[in-house]
Z-matrix of the N, CA and C atoms (Angstrom, degrees):
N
C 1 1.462
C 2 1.523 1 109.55
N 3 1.243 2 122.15 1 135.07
C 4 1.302 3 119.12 2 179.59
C 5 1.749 4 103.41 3 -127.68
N 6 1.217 5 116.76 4 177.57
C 7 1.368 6 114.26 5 -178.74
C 8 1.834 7 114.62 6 -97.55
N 9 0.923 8 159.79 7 148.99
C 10 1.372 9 156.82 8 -145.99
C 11 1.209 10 90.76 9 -111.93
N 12 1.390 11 132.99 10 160.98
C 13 1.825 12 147.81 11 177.22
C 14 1.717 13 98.48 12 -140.03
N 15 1.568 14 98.73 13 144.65
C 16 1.170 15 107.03 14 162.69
C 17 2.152 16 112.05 15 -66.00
N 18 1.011 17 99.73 16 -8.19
C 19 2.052 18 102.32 17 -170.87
C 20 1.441 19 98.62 18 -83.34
N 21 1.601 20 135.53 19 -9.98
C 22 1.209 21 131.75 20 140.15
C 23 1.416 22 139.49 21 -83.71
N 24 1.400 23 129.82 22 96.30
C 25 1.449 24 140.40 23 -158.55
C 26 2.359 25 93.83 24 -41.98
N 27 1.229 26 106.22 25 -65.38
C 28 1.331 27 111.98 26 -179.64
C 29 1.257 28 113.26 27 -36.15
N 30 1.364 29 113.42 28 -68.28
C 31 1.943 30 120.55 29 175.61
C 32 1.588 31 107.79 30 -61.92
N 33 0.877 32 137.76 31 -33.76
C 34 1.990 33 143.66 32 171.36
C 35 1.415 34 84.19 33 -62.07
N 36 1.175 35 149.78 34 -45.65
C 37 1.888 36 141.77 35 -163.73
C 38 1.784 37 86.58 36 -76.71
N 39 1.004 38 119.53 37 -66.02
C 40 1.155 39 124.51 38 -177.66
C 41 1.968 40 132.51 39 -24.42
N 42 1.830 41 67.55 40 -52.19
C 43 1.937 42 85.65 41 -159.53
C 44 1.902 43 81.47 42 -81.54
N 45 0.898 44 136.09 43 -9.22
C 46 1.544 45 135.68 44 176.78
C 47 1.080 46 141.56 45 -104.51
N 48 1.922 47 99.36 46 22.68
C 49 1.230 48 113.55 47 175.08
C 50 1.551 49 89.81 48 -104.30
N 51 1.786 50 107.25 49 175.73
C 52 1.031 51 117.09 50 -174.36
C 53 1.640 52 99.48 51 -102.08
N 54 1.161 53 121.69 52 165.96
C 55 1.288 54 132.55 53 -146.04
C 56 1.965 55 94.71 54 -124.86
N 57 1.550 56 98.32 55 120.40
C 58 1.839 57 113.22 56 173.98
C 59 1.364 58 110.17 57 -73.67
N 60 1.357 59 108.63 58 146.32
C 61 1.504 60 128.11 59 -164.18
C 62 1.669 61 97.62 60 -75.82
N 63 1.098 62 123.56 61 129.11
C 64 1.783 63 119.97 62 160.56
C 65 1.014 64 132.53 63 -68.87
N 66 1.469 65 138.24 64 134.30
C 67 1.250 66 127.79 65 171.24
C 68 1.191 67 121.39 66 -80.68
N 69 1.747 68 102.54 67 124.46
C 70 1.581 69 98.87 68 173.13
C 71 1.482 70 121.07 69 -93.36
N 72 1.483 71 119.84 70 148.37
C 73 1.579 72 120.06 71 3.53
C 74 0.762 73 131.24 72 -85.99
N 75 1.459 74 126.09 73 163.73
C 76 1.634 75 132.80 74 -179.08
C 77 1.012 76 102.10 75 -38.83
N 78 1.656 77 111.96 76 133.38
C 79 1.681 78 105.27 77 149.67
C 80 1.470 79 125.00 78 -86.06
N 81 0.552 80 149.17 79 162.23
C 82 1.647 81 159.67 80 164.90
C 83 1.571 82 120.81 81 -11.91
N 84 1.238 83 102.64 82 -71.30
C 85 1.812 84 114.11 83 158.54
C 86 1.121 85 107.80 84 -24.99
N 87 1.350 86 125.78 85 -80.31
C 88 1.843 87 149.03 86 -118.77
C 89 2.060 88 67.54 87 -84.32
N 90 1.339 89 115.13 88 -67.68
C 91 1.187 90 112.39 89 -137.21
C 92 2.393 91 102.47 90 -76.15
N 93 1.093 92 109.50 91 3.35
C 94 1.176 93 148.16 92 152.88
C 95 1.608 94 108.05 93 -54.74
N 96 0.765 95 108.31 94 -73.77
C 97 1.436 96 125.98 95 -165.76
C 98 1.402 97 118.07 96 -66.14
N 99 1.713 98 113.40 97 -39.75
C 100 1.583 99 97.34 98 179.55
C 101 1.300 100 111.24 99 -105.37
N 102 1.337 101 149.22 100 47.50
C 103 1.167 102 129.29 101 121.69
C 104 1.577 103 109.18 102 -68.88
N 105 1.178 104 127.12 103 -19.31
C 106 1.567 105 142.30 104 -169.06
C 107 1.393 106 95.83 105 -69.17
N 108 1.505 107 131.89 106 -33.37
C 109 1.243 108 154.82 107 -141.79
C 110 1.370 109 98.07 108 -107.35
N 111 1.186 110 110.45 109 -63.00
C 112 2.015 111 111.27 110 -176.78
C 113 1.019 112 104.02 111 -63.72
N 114 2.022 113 131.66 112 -35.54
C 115 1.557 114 130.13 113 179.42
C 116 1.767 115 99.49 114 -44.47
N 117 1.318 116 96.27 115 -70.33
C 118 1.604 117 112.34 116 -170.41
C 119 1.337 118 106.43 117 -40.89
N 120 1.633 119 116.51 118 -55.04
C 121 1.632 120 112.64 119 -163.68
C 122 1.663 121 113.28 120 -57.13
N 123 1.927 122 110.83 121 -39.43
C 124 1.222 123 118.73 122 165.57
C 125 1.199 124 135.81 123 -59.34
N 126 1.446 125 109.27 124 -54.30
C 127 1.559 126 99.57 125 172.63
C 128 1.672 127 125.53 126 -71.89
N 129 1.815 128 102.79 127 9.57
C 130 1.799 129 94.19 128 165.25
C 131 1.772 130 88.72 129 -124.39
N 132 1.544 131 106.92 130 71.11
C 133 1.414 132 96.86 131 -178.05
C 134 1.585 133 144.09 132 6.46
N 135 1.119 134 94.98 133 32.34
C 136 1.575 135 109.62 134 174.95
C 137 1.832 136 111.18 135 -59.60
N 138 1.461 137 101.05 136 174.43
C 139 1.562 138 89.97 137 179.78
C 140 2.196 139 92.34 138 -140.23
N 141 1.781 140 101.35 139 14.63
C 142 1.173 141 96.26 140 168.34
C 143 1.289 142 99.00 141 169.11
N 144 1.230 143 121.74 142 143.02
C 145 1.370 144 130.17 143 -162.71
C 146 2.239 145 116.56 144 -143.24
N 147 1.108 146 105.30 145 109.05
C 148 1.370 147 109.72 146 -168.94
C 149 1.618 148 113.71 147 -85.72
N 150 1.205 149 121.71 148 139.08
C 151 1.584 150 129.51 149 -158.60
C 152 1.590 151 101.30 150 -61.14
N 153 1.643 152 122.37 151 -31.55
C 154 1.279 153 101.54 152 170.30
C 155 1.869 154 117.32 153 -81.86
N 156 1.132 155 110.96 154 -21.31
C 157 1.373 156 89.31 155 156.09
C 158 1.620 157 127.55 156 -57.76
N 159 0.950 158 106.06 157 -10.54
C 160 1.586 159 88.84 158 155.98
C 161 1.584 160 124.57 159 -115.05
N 162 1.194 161 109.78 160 11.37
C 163 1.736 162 122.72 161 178.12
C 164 1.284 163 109.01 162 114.56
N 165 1.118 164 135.40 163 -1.64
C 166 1.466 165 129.07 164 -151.81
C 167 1.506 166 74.70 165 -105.72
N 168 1.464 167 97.25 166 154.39
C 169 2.047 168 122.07 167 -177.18
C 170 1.424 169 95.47 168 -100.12
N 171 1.335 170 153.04 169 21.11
C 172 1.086 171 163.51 170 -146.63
C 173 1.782 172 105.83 171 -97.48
N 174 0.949 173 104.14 172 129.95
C 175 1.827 174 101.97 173 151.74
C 176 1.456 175 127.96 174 -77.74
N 177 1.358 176 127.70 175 59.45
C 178 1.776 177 108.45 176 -160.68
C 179 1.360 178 82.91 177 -147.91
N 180 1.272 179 115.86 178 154.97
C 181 1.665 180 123.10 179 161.00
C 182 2.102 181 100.98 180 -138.09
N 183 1.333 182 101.98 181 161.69
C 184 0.691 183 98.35 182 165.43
C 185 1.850 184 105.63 183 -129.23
N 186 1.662 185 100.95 184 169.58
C 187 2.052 186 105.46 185 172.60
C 188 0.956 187 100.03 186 -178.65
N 189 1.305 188 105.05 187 167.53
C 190 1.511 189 134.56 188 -166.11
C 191 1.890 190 97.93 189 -149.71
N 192 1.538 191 91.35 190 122.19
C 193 1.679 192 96.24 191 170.81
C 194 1.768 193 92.02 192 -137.07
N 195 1.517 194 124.56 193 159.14
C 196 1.115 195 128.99 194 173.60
C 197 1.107 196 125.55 195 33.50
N 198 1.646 197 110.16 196 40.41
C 199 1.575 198 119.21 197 164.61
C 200 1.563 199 84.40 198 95.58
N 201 1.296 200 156.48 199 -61.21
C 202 1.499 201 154.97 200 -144.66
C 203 1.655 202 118.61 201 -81.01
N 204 1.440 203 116.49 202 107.80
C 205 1.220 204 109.49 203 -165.87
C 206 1.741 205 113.41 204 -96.88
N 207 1.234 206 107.18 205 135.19
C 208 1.850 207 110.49 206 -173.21
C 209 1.770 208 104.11 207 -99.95
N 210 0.981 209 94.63 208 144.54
C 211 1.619 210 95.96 209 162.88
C 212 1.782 211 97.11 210 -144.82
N 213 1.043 212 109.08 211 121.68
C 214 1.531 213 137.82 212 -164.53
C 215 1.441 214 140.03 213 -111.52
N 216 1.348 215 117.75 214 47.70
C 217 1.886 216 123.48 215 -162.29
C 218 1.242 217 118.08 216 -75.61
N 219 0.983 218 132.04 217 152.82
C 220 1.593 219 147.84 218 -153.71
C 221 1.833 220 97.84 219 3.00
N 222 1.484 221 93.63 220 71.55
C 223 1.784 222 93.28 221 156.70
C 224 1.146 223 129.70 222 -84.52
N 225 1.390 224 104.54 223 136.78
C 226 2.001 225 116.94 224 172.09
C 227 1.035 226 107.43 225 -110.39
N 228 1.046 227 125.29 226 150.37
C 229 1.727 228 138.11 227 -174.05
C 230 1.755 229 79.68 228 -118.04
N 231 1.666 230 98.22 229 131.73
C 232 1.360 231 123.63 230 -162.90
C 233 1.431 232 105.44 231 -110.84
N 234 1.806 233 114.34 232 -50.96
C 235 0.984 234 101.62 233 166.31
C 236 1.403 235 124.76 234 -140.90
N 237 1.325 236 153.72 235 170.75
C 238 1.381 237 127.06 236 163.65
C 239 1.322 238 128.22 237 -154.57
N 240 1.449 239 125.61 238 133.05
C 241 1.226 240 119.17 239 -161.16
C 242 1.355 241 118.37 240 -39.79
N 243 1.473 242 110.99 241 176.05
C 244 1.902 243 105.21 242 176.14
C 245 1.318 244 99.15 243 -110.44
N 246 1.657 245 130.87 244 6.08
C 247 1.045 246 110.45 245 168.75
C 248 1.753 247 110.72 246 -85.39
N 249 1.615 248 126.92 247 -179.59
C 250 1.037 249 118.71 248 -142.43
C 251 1.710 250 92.21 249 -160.56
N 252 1.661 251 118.16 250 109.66
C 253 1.490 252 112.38 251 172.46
C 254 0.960 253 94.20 252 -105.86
N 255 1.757 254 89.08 253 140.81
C 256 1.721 255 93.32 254 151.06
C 257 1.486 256 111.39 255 -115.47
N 258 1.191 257 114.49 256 155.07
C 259 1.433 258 123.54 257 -151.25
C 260 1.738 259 105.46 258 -169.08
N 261 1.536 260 118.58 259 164.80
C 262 1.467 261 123.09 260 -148.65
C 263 2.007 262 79.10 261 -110.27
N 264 1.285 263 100.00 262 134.37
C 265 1.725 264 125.27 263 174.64
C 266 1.205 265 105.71 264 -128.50
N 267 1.765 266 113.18 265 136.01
C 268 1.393 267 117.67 266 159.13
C 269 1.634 268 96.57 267 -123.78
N 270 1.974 269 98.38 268 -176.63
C 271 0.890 270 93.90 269 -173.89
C 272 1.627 271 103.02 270 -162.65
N 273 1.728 272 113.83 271 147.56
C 274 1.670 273 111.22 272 177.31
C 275 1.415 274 110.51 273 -30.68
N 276 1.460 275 103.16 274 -61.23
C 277 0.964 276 116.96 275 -138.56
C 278 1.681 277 117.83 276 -92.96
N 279 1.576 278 103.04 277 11.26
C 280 1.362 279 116.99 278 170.95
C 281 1.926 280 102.30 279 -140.84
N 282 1.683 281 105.91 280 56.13
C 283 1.449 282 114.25 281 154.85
C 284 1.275 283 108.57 282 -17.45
N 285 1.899 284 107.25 283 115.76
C 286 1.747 285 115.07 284 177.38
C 287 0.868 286 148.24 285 66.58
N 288 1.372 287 116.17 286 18.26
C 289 1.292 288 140.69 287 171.82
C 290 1.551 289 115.99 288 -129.97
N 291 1.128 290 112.76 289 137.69
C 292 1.815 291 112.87 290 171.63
C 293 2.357 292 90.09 291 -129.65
N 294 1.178 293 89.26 292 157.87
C 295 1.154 294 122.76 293 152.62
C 296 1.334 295 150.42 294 -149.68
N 297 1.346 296 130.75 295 170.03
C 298 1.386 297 123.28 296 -169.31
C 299 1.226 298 112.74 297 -128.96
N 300 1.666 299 101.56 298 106.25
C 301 1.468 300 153.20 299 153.82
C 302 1.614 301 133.31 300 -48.62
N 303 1.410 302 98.15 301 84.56
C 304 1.854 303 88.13 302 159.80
C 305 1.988 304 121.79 303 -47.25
N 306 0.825 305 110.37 304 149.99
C 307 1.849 306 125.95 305 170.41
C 308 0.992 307 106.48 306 -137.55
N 309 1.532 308 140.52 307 -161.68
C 310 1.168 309 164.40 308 -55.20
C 311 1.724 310 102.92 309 130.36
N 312 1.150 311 145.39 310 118.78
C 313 1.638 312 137.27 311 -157.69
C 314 1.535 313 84.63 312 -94.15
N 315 1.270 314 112.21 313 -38.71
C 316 1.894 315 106.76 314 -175.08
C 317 1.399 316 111.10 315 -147.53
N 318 1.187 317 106.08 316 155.21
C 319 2.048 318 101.39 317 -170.47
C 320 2.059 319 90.83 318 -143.11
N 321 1.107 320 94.99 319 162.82
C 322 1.341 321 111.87 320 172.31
C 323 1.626 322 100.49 321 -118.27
N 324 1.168 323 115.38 322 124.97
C 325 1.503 324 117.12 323 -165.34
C 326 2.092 325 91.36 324 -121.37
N 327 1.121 326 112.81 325 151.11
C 328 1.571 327 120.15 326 163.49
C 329 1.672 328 106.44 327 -141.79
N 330 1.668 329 103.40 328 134.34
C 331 1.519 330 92.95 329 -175.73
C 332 1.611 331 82.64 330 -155.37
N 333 1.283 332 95.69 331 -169.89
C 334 1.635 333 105.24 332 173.79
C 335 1.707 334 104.14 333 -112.73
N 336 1.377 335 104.59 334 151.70
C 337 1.397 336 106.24 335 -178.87
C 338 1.513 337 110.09 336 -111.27
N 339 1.337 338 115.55 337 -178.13
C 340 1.824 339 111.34 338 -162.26
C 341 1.441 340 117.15 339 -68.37
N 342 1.828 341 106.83 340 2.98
C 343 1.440 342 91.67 341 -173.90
C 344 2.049 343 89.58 342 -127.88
N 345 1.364 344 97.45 343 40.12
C 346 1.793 345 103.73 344 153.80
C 347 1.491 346 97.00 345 70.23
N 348 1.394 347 110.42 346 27.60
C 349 1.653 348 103.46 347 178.36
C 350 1.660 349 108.58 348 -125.71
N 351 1.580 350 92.28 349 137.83
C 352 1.871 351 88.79 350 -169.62
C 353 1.126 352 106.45 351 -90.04
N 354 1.708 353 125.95 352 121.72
C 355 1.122 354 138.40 353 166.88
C 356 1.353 355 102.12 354 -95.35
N 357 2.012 356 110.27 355 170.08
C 358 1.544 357 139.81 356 144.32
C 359 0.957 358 119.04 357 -120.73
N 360 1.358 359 121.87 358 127.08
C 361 1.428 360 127.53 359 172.37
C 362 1.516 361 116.31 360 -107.37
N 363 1.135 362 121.98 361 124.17
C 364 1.473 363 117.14 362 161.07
C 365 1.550 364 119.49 363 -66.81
N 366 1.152 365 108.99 364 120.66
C 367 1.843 366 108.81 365 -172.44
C 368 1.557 367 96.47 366 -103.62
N 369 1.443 368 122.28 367 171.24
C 370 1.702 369 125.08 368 173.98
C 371 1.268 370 102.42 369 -171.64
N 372 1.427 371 112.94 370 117.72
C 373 1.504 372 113.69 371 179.07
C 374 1.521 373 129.91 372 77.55
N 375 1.424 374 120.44 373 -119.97
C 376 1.615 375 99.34 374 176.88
C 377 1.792 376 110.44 375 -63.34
N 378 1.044 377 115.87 376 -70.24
C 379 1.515 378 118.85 377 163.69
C 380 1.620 379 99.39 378 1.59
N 381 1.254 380 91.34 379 -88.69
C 382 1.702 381 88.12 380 -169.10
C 383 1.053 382 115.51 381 -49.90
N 384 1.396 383 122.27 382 -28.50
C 385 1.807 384 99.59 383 -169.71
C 386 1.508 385 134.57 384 -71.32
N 387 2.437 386 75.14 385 -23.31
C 388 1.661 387 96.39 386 175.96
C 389 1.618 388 97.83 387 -74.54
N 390 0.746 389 128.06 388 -51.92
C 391 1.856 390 117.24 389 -175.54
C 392 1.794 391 124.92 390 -56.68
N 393 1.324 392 107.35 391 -12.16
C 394 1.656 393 113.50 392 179.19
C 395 1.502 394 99.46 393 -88.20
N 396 1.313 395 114.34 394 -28.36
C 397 1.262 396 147.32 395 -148.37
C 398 1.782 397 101.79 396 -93.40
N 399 0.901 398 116.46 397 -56.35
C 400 1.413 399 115.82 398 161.40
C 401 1.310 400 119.59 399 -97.87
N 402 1.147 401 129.98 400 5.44
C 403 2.018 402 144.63 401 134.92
C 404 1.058 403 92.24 402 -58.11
N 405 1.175 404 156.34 403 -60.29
C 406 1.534 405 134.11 404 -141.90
C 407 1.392 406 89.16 405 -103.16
N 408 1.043 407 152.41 406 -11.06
C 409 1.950 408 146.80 407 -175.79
C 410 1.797 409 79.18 408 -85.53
N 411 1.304 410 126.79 409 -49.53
C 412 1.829 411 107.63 410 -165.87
C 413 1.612 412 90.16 411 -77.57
N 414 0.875 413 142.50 412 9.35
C 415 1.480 414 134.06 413 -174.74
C 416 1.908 415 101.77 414 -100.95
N 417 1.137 416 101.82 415 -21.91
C 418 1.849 417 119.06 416 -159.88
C 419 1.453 418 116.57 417 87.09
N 420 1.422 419 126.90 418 -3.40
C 421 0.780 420 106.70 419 146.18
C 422 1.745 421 161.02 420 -101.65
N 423 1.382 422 129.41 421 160.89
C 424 1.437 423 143.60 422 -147.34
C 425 1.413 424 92.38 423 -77.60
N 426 1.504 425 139.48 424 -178.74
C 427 1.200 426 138.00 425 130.35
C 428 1.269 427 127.48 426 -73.76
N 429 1.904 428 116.59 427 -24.41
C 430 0.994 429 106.01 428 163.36
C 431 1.997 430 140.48 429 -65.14
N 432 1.291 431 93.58 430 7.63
C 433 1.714 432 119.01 431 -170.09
C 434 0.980 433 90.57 432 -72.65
N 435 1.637 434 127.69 433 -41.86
C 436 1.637 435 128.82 434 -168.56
C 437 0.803 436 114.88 435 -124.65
N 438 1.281 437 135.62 436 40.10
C 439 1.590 438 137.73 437 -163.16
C 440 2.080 439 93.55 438 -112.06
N 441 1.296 440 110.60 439 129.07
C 442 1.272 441 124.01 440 -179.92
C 443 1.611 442 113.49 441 -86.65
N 444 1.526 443 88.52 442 -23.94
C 445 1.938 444 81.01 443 170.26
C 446 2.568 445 95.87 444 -159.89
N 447 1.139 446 82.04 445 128.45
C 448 1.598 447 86.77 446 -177.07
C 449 1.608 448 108.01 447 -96.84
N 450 1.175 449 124.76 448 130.26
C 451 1.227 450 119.83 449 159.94
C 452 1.530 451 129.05 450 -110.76
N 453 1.383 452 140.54 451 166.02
C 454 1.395 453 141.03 452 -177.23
C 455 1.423 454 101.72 453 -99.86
N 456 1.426 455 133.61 454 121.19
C 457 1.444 456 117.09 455 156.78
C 458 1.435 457 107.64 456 -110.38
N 459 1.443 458 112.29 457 -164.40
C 460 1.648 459 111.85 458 -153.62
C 461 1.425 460 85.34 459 -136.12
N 462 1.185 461 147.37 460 -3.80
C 463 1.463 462 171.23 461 -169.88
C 464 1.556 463 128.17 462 156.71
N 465 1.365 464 120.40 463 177.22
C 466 1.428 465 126.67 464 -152.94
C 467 1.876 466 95.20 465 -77.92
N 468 0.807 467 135.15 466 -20.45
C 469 1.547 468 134.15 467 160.36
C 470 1.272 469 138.43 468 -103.43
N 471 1.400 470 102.39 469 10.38
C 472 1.502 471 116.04 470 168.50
C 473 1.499 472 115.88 471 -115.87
N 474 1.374 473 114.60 472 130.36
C 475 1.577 474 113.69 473 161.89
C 476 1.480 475 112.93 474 -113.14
Protein backbone atom coordinates (compact mmCIF):
# COMPACT_ATOMS: atom_id res chain seq x y z
CA UNK A 1 0.00 0.00 0.00
CA UNK A 2 1.44 3.25 -0.69
CA UNK A 3 -0.09 6.69 -0.12
CA UNK A 4 -1.48 8.57 -3.45
CA UNK A 5 0.03 12.40 -4.27
CA UNK A 6 -1.58 15.04 -5.97
CA UNK A 7 2.14 15.04 -8.49
CA UNK A 8 0.35 12.00 -10.10
CA UNK A 9 -2.51 13.17 -12.57
CA UNK A 10 -4.11 9.28 -12.10
CA UNK A 11 -3.90 9.27 -8.09
CA UNK A 12 -5.15 13.37 -8.00
CA UNK A 13 -8.49 11.62 -10.07
CA UNK A 14 -8.50 9.31 -7.36
CA UNK A 15 -7.92 11.31 -4.17
CA UNK A 16 -11.06 13.49 -5.75
CA UNK A 17 -13.55 11.19 -5.81
CA UNK A 18 -15.98 11.06 -3.13
CA UNK A 19 -15.76 8.21 -0.84
CA UNK A 20 -18.93 5.13 -0.42
CA UNK A 21 -20.53 4.65 2.84
CA UNK A 22 -19.57 1.03 4.53
CA UNK A 23 -21.69 -1.41 5.62
CA UNK A 24 -21.83 -2.08 9.09
CA UNK A 25 -20.43 -4.42 10.37
CA UNK A 26 -17.06 -4.47 9.35
CA UNK A 27 -16.26 -7.09 7.16
CA UNK A 28 -13.09 -8.76 7.55
CA UNK A 29 -10.93 -7.01 4.82
CA UNK A 30 -11.80 -3.30 5.74
CA UNK A 31 -11.04 -4.27 9.38
CA UNK A 32 -7.60 -5.95 8.09
CA UNK A 33 -6.51 -3.10 6.59
CA UNK A 34 -6.32 -0.32 9.14
CA UNK A 35 -3.89 -1.22 11.44
CA UNK A 36 -2.01 -1.46 7.89
CA UNK A 37 -3.26 2.19 7.72
CA UNK A 38 -1.96 3.67 11.16
CA UNK A 39 1.60 1.69 10.18
CA UNK A 40 1.58 3.83 6.97
CA UNK A 41 0.08 7.09 8.54
CA UNK A 42 3.11 6.79 11.22
CA UNK A 43 5.94 5.98 9.53
CA UNK A 44 5.23 9.19 7.07
CA UNK A 45 4.53 11.15 10.27
CA UNK A 46 1.14 11.80 9.51
CA UNK A 47 -1.36 12.53 12.30
CA UNK A 48 -4.30 10.90 10.03
CA UNK A 49 -4.69 9.16 7.01
CA UNK A 50 -8.06 8.58 4.84
CA UNK A 51 -8.78 5.11 3.01
CA UNK A 52 -8.77 6.91 -0.32
CA UNK A 53 -5.48 8.08 0.23
CA UNK A 54 -4.50 4.90 -0.25
CA UNK A 55 -6.98 3.89 -3.19
CA UNK A 56 -9.58 2.34 -1.32
CA UNK A 57 -13.32 4.09 -2.25
CA UNK A 58 -14.03 3.66 1.42
CA UNK A 59 -15.47 6.15 3.96
CA UNK A 60 -13.02 5.52 7.02
CA UNK A 61 -9.97 7.48 8.15
CA UNK A 62 -7.85 6.65 10.54
CA UNK A 63 -5.41 9.17 13.48
CA UNK A 64 -3.66 9.46 16.24
CA UNK A 65 -3.22 12.92 18.11
CA UNK A 66 -1.75 12.99 21.79
CA UNK A 67 -0.84 9.43 22.04
CA UNK A 68 -4.91 8.47 21.24
CA UNK A 69 -5.62 6.55 18.18
CA UNK A 70 -9.21 7.06 16.17
CA UNK A 71 -10.45 4.90 13.59
CA UNK A 72 -13.58 6.66 12.18
CA UNK A 73 -16.27 5.14 9.39
CA UNK A 74 -18.88 6.95 7.71
CA UNK A 75 -18.30 10.20 9.83
CA UNK A 76 -20.74 13.20 10.09
CA UNK A 77 -19.85 16.20 11.74
CA UNK A 78 -23.10 16.92 13.77
CA UNK A 79 -22.25 20.01 15.01
CA UNK A 80 -19.76 22.89 14.90
CA UNK A 81 -18.79 25.87 16.52
CA UNK A 82 -19.20 29.30 14.59
CA UNK A 83 -16.01 30.26 15.62
CA UNK A 84 -13.42 29.67 12.84
CA UNK A 85 -9.29 29.01 13.01
CA UNK A 86 -7.18 29.56 10.69
CA UNK A 87 -4.11 27.74 11.07
CA UNK A 88 -1.06 26.11 8.82
CA UNK A 89 -2.10 22.21 7.40
CA UNK A 90 0.00 19.79 5.56
CA UNK A 91 -0.61 16.83 4.03
CA UNK A 92 0.57 12.97 2.65
CA UNK A 93 -0.90 13.46 0.02
CA UNK A 94 0.34 16.88 -1.19
CA UNK A 95 4.40 16.09 -0.56
CA UNK A 96 5.95 19.79 0.37
CA UNK A 97 3.62 21.94 0.68
CA UNK A 98 1.65 23.23 3.83
CA UNK A 99 -1.04 25.77 3.77
CA UNK A 100 -3.21 27.99 5.75
CA UNK A 101 -6.63 26.74 6.42
CA UNK A 102 -9.74 28.08 8.03
CA UNK A 103 -11.70 25.10 10.32
CA UNK A 104 -14.25 24.96 12.65
CA UNK A 105 -12.46 25.63 16.50
CA UNK A 106 -14.71 22.49 17.62
CA UNK A 107 -17.04 19.95 15.83
CA UNK A 108 -19.16 17.21 17.24
CA UNK A 109 -18.34 14.29 14.98
CA UNK A 110 -20.58 10.70 15.17
CA UNK A 111 -19.21 7.68 13.33
CA UNK A 112 -18.85 4.07 13.98
CA UNK A 113 -15.75 2.68 15.48
CA UNK A 114 -13.79 -0.70 14.49
CA UNK A 115 -15.85 -2.77 16.64
CA UNK A 116 -19.42 -1.61 14.73
CA UNK A 117 -20.29 0.75 17.55
CA UNK A 118 -21.62 4.33 16.93
CA UNK A 119 -19.77 6.78 18.81
CA UNK A 120 -19.52 11.01 19.21
CA UNK A 121 -16.68 12.63 19.94
CA UNK A 122 -16.29 16.16 20.81
CA UNK A 123 -13.07 17.36 18.92
CA UNK A 124 -11.42 21.16 19.77
CA UNK A 125 -8.59 22.55 18.05
CA UNK A 126 -5.89 20.34 16.53
CA UNK A 127 -8.22 17.27 16.80
CA UNK A 128 -10.66 19.01 14.93
CA UNK A 129 -8.77 20.29 12.28
CA UNK A 130 -7.33 16.78 11.80
CA UNK A 131 -10.96 15.37 11.56
CA UNK A 132 -12.55 18.20 9.05
CA UNK A 133 -9.37 17.58 7.50
CA UNK A 134 -9.68 14.02 6.74
CA UNK A 135 -13.75 14.66 6.23
CA UNK A 136 -13.00 16.65 3.42
CA UNK A 137 -10.24 13.89 1.69
CA UNK A 138 -13.70 11.32 1.94
CA UNK A 139 -15.57 14.23 0.42
CA UNK A 140 -12.66 14.53 -2.58
CA UNK A 141 -11.64 17.20 -1.33
CA UNK A 142 -7.64 18.47 -1.01
CA UNK A 143 -6.71 21.06 1.61
CA UNK A 144 -5.26 22.85 -0.94
CA UNK A 145 -9.07 23.65 -2.35
CA UNK A 146 -9.22 25.90 0.77
CA UNK A 147 -6.05 26.92 1.58
CA UNK A 148 -5.89 30.98 1.80
CA UNK A 149 -2.22 31.06 1.30
CA UNK A 150 0.06 27.77 0.04
CA UNK A 151 3.58 27.53 0.68
CA UNK A 152 6.62 25.23 -0.80
CA UNK A 153 8.95 23.77 1.84
CA UNK A 154 12.18 21.87 1.19
CA UNK A 155 11.51 19.67 4.42
CA UNK A 156 9.24 19.43 7.52
CA UNK A 157 11.03 22.63 9.15
CA UNK A 158 11.63 24.69 6.42
CA UNK A 159 9.28 27.08 4.59
Amino acid sequence: MKILTVENEKEEKLLRQKTKEIEIPLDLKIKKIIPEMKEIMKKNDGVGLSANQIGLPWRFFVAEYQNKSYVLINPKILKHSKKIILAEEGCLSVPNFVGLVSRYESIIIEAFNSNNKKIKIKAKNMLARIFQHEIDHLDGIIFTDKAKKIYQINNKNEK
